[in-house]
PASEBA-1860 file (N, C-alpha, C; in nm, 3 decimals):
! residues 78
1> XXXXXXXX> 7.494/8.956/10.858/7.513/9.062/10.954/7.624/9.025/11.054 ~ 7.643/8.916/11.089/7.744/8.868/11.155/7.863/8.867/11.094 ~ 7.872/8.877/11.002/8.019/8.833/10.946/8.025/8.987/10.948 ~ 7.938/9.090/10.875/7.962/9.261/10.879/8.009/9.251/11.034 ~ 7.938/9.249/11.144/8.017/9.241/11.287/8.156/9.202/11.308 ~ 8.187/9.111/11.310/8.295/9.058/11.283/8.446/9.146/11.189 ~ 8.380/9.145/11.095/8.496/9.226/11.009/8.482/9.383/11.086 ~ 8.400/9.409/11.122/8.439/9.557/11.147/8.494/9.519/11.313
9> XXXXXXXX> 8.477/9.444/11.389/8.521/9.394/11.489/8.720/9.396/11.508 ~ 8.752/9.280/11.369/8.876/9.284/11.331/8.925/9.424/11.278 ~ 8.881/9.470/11.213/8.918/9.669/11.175/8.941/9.708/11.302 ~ 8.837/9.712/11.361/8.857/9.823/11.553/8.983/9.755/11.584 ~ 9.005/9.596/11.596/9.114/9.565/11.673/9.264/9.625/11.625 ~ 9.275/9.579/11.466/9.355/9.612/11.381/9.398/9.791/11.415 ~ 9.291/9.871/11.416/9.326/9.998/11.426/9.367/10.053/11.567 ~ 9.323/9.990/11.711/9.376/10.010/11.822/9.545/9.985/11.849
17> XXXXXXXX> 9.556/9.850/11.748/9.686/9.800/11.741/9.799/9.905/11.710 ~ 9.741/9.991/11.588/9.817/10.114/11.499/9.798/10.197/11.576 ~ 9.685/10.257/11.681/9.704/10.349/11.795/9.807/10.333/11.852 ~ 9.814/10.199/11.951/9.893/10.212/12.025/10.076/10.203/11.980 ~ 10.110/10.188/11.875/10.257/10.216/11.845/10.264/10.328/11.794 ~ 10.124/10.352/11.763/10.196/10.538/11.711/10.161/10.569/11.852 ~ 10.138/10.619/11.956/10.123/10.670/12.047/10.260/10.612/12.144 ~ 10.325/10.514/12.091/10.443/10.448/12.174/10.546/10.492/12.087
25> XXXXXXXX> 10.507/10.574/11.995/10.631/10.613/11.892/10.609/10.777/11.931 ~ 10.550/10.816/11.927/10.498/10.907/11.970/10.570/11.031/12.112 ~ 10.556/10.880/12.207/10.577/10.941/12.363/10.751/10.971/12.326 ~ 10.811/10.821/12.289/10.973/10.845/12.224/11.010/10.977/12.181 ~ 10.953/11.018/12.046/10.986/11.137/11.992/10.978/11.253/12.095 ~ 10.846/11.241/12.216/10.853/11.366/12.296/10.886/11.347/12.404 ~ 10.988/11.249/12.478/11.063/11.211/12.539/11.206/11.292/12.517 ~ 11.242/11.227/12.371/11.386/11.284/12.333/11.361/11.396/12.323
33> XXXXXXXX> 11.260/11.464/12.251/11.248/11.627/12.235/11.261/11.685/12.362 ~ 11.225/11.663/12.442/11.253/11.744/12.614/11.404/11.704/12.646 ~ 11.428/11.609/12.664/11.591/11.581/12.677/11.683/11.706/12.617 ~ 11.676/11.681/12.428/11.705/11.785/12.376/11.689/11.894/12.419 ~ 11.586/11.961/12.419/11.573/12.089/12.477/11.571/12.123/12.606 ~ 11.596/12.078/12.694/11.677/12.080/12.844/11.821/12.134/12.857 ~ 11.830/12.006/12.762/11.961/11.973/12.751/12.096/12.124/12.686 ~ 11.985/12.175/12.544/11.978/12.317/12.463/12.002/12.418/12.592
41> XXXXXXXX> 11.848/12.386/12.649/11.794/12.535/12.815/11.926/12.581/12.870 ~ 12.024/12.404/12.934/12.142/12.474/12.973/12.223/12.515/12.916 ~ 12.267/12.484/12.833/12.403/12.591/12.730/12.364/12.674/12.714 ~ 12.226/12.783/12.715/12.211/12.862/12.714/12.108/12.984/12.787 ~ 12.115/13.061/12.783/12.020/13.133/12.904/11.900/13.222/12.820 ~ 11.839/13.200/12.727/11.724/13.262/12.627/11.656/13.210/12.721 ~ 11.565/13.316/12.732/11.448/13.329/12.747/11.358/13.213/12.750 ~ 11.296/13.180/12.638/11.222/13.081/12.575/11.266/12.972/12.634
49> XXXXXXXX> 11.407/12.935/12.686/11.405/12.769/12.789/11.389/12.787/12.897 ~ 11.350/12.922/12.922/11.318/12.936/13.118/11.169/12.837/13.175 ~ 11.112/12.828/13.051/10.968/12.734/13.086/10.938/12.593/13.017 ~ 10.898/12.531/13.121/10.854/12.391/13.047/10.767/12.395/12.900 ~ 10.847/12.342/12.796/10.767/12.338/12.669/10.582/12.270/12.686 ~ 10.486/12.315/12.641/10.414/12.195/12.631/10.374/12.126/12.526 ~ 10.411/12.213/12.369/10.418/12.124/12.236/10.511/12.072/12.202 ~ 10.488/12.001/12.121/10.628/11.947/12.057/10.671/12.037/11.945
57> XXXXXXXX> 10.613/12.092/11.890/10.636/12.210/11.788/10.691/12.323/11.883 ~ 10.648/12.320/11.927/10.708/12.458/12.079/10.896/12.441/12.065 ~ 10.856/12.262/12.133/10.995/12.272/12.179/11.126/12.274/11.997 ~ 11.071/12.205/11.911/11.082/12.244/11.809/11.169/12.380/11.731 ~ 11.079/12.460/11.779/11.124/12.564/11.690/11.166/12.667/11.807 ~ 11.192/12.611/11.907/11.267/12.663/12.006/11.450/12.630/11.970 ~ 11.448/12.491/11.978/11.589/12.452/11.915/11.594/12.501/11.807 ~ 11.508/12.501/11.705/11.575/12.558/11.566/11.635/12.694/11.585
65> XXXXXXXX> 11.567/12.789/11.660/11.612/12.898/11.703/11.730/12.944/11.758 ~ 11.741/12.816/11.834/11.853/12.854/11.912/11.999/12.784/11.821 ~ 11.994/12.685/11.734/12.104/12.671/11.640/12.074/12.742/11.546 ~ 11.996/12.801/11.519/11.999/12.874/11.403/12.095/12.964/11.424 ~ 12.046/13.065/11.546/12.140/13.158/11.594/12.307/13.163/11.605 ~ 12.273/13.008/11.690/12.450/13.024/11.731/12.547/12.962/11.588 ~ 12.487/12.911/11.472/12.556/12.900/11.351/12.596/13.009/11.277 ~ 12.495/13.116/11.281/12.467/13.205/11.210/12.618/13.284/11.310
73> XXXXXX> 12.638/13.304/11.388/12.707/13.389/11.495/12.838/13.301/11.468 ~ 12.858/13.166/11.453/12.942/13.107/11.391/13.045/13.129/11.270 ~ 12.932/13.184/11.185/12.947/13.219/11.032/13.067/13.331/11.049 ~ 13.014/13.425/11.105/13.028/13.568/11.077/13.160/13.559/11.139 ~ 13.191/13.478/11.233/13.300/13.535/11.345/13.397/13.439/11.221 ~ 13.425/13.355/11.157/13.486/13.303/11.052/13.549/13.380/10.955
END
């Protein structure tokens, strides 16, 4: 029974370990994602960057939107 303690002891530790860099990999990705899309908000005046994102999918498919657009508007004027 002790050694079952133990090993599941080392698992919990092992798996807090993998918490905490995905959650430190994590904050990174939604760090840069706000930068980005700040950064997007000012070059342009839509709507959709007038408010603080609070997903990361939010902010996401907010930028896709907004290059989607201005490529597409790109295209045509070519």
């Amino acid at each position: 029974m002790n050694s079952e303690l133990s090993q599941i002891n080392r698992d919990m530790i092992k798996l807090q370990d993998r918490f905490k860099r995905i959650k430190i990999v994590n904050d990174q990705i939604t760090n840069w994602s706000k930068r980005v899309y700040n950064k997007v908000g000012m070059l342009t005046e839509d709507q959709m960057f007038q408010e603080e994102p609070i997903y990361l999918t939010k902010m996401f498919e907010s930028i896709h939107a907004i290059v989607d657009r201005e490529l597409t508007a790109m295209k045509n004027r070519a």
